[in-house]
N, C-alpha and C positions, 0 to 999 in steps of 0.2 A: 735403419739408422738415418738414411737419406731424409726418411718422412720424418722425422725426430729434428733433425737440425732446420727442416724448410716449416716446422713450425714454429720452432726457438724465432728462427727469421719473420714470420707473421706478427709474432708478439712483440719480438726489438721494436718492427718497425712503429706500430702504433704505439709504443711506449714512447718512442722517440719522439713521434708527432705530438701526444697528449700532453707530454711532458714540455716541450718549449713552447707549446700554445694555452697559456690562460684564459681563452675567451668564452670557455665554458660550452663549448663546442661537444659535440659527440662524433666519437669515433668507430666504425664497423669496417673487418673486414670477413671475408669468405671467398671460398670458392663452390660453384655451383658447377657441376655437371649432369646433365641428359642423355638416354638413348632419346628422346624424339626427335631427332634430327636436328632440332637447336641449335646454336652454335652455343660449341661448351666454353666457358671465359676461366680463364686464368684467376688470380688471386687477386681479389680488386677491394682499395678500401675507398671509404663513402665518408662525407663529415656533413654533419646536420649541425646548421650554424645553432648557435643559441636563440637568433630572432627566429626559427624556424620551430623552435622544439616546443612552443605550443601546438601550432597548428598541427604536427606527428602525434602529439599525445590524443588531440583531436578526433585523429583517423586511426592512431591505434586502438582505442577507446571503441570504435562503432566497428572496427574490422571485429576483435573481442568479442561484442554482442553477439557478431552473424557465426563466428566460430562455436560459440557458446549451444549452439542449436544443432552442431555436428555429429553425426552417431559415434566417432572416435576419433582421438587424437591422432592417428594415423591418417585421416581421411583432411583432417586439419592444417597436418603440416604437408602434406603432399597437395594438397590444392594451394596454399601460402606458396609453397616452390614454384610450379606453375606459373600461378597471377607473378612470379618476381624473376624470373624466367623470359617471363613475356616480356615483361617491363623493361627487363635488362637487353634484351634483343629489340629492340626498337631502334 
């Protein structure tokens, strides 16, 4: 029930942001957790301005190609965690 109501809470809150901001903005949140010793991060949301969302569609576009070459999609989204893992622990 606890997990049920804290992700009711995940969605309020980016509704809340989506919804009084028009600038066309994007909105992600998640939480990530690791055994590798990483520091595991709480529930964090991210905004990709609008002046910003070519240059993502850019890199999501070329990350795609190298994914596209993966033996499974398992192997895909577990190296994505990783590289975003790393990126987040910086």
């Amino acid at each position: 029930m606890i997990y049920l109501f804290r992700e009711c809470e995940k969605y309020a809150d980016i509704s809340k942001i989506a919804t009084d901001d028009d600038s066309g903005d994007e909105y992600f949140a998640f939480d990530l957790v690791s055994n590798s010793g990483n520091k595991n991060l709480s529930s964090q949301t991210y905004r990709l301005a609008k002046s910003e969302q070519k240059e993502a569609k850019k890199l999501e576009s070329s990350i795609e190609k190298i994914l596209a070459k993966a033996c499974n999609a398992n192997v895909s989204i577990c190296s994505l965690l990783k590289v975003l893992n790393k990126k987040l622990n910086k």
